[in-house]
MIMIVEX-74726 format. One record per residue (C-alpha): residue number from 1; residue in three letters; chain; x, z, y. Coordinates in steps of 0.25 Angstrom, whole numbers, plus 5000, padded with zeros to 4 digits. Layout:
BEGIN
    k    r  c    c1    c3    c2
  NUM  Ala  A     X     Z     Y
...
//
This chain:
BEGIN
    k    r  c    c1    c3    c2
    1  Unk  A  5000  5000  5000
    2  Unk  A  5004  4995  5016
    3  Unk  A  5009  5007  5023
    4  Unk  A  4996  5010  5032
    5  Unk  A  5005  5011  5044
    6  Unk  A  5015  5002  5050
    7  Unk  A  5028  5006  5058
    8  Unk  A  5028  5006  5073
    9  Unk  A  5038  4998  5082
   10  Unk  A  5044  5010  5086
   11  Unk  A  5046  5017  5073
   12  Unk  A  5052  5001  5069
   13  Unk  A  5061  5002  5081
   14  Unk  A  5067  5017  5079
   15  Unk  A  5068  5012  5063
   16  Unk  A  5079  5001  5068
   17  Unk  A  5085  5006  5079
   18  Unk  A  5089  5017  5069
   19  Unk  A  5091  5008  5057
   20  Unk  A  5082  5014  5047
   21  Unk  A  5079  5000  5042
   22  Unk  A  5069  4997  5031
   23  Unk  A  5072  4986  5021
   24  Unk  A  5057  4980  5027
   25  Unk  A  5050  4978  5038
   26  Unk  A  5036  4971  5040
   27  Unk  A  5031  4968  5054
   28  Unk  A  5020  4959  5059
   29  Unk  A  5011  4960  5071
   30  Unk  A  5006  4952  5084
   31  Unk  A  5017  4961  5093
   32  Unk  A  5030  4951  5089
   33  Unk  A  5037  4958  5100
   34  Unk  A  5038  4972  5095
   35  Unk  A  5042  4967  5079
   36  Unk  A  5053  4956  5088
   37  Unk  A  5059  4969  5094
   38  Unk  A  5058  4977  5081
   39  Unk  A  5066  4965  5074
   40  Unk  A  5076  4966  5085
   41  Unk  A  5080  4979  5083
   42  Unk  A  5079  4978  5068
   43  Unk  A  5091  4968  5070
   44  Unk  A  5098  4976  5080
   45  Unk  A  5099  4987  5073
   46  Unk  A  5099  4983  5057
   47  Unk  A  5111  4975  5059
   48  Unk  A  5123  4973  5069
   49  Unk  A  5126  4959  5078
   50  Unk  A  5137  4957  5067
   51  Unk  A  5128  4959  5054
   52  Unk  A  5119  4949  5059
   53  Unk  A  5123  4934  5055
   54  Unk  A  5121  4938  5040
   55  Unk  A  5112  4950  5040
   56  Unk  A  5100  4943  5049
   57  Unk  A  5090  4935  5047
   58  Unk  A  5077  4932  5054
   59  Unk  A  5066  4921  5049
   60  Unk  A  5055  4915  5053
   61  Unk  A  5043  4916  5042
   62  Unk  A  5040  4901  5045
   63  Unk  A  5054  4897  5044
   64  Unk  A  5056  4900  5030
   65  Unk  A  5051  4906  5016
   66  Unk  A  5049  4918  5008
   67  Unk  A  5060  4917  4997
   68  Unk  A  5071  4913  5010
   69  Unk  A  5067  4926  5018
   70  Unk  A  5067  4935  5004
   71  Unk  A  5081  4930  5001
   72  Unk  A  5085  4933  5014
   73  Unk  A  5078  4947  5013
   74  Unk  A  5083  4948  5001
   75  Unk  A  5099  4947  5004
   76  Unk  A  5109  4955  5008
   77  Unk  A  5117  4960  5019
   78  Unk  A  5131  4954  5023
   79  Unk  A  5141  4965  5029
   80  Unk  A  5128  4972  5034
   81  Unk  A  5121  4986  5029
   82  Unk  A  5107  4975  5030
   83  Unk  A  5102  4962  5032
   84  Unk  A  5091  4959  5042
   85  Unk  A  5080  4949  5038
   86  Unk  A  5069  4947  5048
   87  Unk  A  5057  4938  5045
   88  Unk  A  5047  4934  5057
   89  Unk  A  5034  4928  5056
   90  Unk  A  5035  4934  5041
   91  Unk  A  5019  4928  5039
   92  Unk  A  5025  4913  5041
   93  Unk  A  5036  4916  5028
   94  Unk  A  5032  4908  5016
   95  Unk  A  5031  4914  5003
   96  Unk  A  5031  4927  5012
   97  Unk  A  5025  4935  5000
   98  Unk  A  5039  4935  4994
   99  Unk  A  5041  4947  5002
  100  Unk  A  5029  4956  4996
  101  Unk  A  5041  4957  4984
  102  Unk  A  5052  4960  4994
  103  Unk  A  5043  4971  5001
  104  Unk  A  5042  4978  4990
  105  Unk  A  5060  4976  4986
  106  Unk  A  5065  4974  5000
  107  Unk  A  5081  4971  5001
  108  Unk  A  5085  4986  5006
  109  Unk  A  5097  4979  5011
  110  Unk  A  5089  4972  5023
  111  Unk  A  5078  4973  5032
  112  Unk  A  5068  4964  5033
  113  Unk  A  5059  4962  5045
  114  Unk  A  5047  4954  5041
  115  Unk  A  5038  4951  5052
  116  Unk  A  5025  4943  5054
  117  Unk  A  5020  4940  5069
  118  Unk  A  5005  4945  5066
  119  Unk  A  4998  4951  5056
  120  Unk  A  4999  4945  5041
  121  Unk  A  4988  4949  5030
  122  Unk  A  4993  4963  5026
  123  Unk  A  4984  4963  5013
  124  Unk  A  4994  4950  5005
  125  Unk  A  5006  4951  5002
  126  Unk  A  5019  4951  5007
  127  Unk  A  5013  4959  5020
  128  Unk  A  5007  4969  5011
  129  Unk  A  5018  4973  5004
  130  Unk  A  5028  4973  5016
  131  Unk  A  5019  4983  5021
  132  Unk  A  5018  4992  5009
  133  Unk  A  5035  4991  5008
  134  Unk  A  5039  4987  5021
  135  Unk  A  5039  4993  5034
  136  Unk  A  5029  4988  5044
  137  Unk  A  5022  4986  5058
  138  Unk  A  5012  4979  5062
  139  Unk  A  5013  4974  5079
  140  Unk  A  5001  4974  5085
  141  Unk  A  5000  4969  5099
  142  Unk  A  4998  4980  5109
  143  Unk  A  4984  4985  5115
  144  Unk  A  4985  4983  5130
  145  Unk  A  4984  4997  5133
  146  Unk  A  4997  5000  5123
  147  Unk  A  5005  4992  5133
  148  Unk  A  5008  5002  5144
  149  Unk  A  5014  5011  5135
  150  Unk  A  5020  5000  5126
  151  Unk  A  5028  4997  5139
  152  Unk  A  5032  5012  5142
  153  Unk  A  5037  5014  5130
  154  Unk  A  5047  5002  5130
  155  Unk  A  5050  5004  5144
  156  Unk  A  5054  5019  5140
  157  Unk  A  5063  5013  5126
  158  Unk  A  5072  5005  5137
  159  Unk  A  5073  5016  5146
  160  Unk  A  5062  5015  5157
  161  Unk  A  5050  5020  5162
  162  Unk  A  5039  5013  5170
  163  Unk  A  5030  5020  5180
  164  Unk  A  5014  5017  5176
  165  Unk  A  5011  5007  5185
  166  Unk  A  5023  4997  5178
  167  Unk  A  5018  5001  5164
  168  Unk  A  5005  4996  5170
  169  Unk  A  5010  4984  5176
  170  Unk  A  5018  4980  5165
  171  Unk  A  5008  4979  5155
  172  Unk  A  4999  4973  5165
  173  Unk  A  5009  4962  5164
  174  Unk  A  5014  4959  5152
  175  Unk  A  5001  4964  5143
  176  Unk  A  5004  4966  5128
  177  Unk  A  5016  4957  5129
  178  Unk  A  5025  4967  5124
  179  Unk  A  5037  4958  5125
  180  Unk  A  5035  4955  5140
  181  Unk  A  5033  4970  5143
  182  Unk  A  5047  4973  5135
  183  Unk  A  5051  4961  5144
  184  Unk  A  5044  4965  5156
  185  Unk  A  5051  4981  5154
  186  Unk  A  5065  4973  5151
  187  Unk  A  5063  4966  5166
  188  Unk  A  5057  4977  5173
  189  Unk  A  5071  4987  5168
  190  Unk  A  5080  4976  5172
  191  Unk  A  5075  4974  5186
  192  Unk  A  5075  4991  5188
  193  Unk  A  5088  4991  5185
  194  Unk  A  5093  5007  5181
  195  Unk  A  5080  5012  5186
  196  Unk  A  5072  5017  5171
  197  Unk  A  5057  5021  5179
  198  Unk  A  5051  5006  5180
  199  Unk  A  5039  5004  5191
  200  Unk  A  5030  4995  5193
  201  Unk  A  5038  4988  5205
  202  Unk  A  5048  4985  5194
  203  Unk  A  5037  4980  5186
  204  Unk  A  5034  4972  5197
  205  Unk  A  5047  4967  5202
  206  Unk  A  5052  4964  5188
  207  Unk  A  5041  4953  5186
  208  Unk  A  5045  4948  5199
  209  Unk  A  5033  4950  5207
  210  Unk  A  5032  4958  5221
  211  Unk  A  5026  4971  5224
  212  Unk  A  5016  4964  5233
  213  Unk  A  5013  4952  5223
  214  Unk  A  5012  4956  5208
  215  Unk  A  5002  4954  5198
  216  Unk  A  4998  4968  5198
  217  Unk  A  4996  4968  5213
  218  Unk  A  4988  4956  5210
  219  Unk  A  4981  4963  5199
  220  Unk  A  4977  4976  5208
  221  Unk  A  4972  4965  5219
  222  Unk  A  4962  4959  5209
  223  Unk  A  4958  4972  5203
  224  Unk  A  4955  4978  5217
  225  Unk  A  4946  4962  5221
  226  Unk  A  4957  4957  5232
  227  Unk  A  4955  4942  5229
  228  Unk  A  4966  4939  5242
  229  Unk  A  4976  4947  5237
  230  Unk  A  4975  4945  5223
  231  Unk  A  4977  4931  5229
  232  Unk  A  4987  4933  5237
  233  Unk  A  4996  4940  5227
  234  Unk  A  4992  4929  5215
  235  Unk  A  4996  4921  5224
  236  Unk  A  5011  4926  5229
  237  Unk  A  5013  4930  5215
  238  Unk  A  5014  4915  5210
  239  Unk  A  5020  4911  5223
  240  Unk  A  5031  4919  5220
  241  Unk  A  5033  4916  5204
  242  Unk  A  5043  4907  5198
  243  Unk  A  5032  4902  5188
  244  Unk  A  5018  4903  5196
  245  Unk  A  5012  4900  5183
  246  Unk  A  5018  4908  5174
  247  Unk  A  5014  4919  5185
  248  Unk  A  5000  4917  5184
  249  Unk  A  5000  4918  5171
  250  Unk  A  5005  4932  5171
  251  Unk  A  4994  4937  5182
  252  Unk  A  4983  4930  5174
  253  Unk  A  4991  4938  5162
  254  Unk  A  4991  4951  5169
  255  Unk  A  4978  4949  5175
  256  Unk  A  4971  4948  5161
  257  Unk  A  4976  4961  5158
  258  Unk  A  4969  4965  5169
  259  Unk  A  4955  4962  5167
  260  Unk  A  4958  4965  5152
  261  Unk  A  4960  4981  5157
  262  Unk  A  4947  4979  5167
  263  Unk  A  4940  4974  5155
  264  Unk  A  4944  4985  5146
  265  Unk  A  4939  4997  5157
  266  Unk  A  4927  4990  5159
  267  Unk  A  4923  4997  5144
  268  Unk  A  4930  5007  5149
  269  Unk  A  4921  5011  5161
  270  Unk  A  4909  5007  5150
  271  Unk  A  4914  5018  5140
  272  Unk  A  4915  5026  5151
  273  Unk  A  4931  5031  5147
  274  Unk  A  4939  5040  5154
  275  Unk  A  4951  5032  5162
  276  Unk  A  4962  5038  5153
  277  Unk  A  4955  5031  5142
  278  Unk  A  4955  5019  5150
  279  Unk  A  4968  5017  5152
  280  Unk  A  4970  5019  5139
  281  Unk  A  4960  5006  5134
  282  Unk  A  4962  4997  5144
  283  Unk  A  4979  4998  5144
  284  Unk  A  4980  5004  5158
  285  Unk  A  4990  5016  5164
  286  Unk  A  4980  5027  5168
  287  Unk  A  4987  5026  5182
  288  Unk  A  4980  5012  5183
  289  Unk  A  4965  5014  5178
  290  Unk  A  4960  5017  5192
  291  Unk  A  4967  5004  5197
  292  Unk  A  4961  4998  5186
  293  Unk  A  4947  5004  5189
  294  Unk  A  4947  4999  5201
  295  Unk  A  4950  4984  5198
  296  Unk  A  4938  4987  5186
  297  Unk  A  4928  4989  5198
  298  Unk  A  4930  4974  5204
  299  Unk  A  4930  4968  5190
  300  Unk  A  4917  4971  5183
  301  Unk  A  4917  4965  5168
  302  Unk  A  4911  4951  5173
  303  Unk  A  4923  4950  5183
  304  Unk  A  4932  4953  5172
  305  Unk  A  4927  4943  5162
  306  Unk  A  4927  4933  5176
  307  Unk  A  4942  4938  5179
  308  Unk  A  4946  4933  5161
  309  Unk  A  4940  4922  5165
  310  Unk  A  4948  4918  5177
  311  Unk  A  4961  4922  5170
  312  Unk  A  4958  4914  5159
  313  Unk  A  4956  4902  5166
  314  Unk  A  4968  4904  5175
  315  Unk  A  4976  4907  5160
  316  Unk  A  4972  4894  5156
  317  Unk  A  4976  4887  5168
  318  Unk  A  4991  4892  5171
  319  Unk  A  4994  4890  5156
  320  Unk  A  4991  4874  5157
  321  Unk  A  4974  4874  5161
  322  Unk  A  4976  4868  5174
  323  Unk  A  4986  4861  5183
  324  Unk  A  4983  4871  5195
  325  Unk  A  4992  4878  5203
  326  Unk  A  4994  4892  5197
  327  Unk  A  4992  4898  5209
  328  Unk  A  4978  4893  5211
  329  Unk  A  4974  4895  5197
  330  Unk  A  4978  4910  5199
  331  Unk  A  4971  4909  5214
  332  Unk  A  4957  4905  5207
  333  Unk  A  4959  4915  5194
  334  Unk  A  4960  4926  5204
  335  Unk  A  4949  4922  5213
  336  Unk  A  4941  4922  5200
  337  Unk  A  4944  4933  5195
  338  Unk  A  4945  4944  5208
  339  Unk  A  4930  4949  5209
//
């Protein structure tokens, strides 16, 4: 019988950076990033730069077959205490069920890191028996509301700490995109320098925006109903980008979020919840809710469906839709979607 409960990143991570390596590992999920990182360290640790060119290998599932990848699970090390053999897209490997024998007899000599980039059908074979003799995870994409603290505990691993408003901002921006909020964190700690408290002028500076003209500014301007503002700073914002496309689709990106968390305290207000509990549903610091209140009382549930409506069309534009300028398409989005 399958182990009932899988191992968490962390407890992966510590078990690496440790070397307290099993001869097995079996990990699949939708949250490639996390199970990229964890192969990472897996390498790092498990064998030195030197031990690599004959102790590594990592295949694609589609790029070969079950007997191939066995004989290499199967072999030796060379002048190395292990041999590394890591399998992506395990699900694409032919003749994959090979490896329901090899669970049960795994090579104690290497550590094999099987890994399938969603979730296979646990009840056949081999996935059912790399679970009962292998260690597992299963990588689930994160709720919107575990991003905040997803983001405070990686920013504390490398050393820093953000003030709330940055936690905020920054998954405001990035959503459940783990990988950009690792590279948003990465950017944001290279432009503080040897400063470790991170604000949300950092945040800010780091995307190479202004004060004045950001999407949060532009966010707090359409939650409080100034259409001219929200104009006026739509409109500086792409004046000043690189890619005005590119940055219109970030504030139609950030924007979703946005209505997404109205929408989810308008069942809120209905059931009538405390705002702690609200915070906690709808993915929001409990510093912000009041903000968030307050851009709630312009946007009414028909104004919020009216406001998915206009970023979807202004989606489907900026990614090929329509030859218009992006600056008009985000002038008319906005004008649609301010009550």
């Amino acid at each position: 019988m399958a182990k009932s409960k899988g191992l968490s990143y962390e407890q992966l991570r510590t078990a690496f950076q440790h070397q307290n390596f099993k001869p097995l590992y079996f990990l699949y999920g939708e949250e490639e990033f996390l199970m990229s990182e964890l192969q990472d360290t897996l390498i790092a640790n498990a064998l030195s730069p030197g031990e690599r060119d004959f102790n590594l290998d990592i295949v694609y599932g589609a790029d070969t077959d079950g007997p191939a990848v066995r004989n290499l699970c199967t072999s030796y090390p060379v002048m190395a205490p292990r041999r590394v053999v890591i399998v992506r897209d395990f699900d694409k490997l032919k003749d994959n069920r090979l490896f329901k024998e090899y669970a049960e007899q795994p090579n104690p000599q290497a550590v094999v890191l099987l890994v399938c980039g969603g979730k296979p059908n646990l009840s056949a074979h081999p996935y059912r028996a790399l679970r009962e003799h292998g260690a597992w995870a299963h990588f689930k994409p994160l709720y919107d509301n575990q991003v905040p603290g997803w983001i405070r505990s990686r920013a504390k691993a490398e050393g820093y700490s953000l003030e709330p408003q940055a936690v905020q901002m920054l998954a405001e921006f990035v959503g459940n995109d783990l990988r950009a909020a690792a590279g948003e964190i990465e950017k944001i700690a290279t432009y503080a320098g040897t400063r470790t408290r991170l604000t949300a002028d950092d945040v800010i500076a780091a995307s190479g925006q202004t004060r004045e003209f950001n999407v949060f500014e532009l966010q707090n301007a359409i939650g409080e109903a100034r259409l001219q503002d929200a104009l006026r700073i739509g409109d500086r914002m792409l004046e000043q980008a690189a890619n005005p496309t590119g940055e219109a689709l970030k504030i139609v990106a950030v924007l979703n979020s946005y209505l997404v968390k109205l929408w989810k305290l308008t069942a809120c207000q209905q059931k009538n919840v405390s705002q702690k509990q609200m915070a906690r549903r709808a993915g929001i610091s409990p510093y912000f809710v009041k903000e968030y209140l307050t851009g709630l009382r312009h946007f009414p549930l028909p104004a919020i469906e009216t406001g998915f409506s206009a970023l979807l069309a202004a989606d489907f534009e900026l990614k090929g839709g329509a030859a218009r300028d992006p600056r008009l398409i985000l002038t008319l989005m906005l004008r649609r979607l301010v009550p």
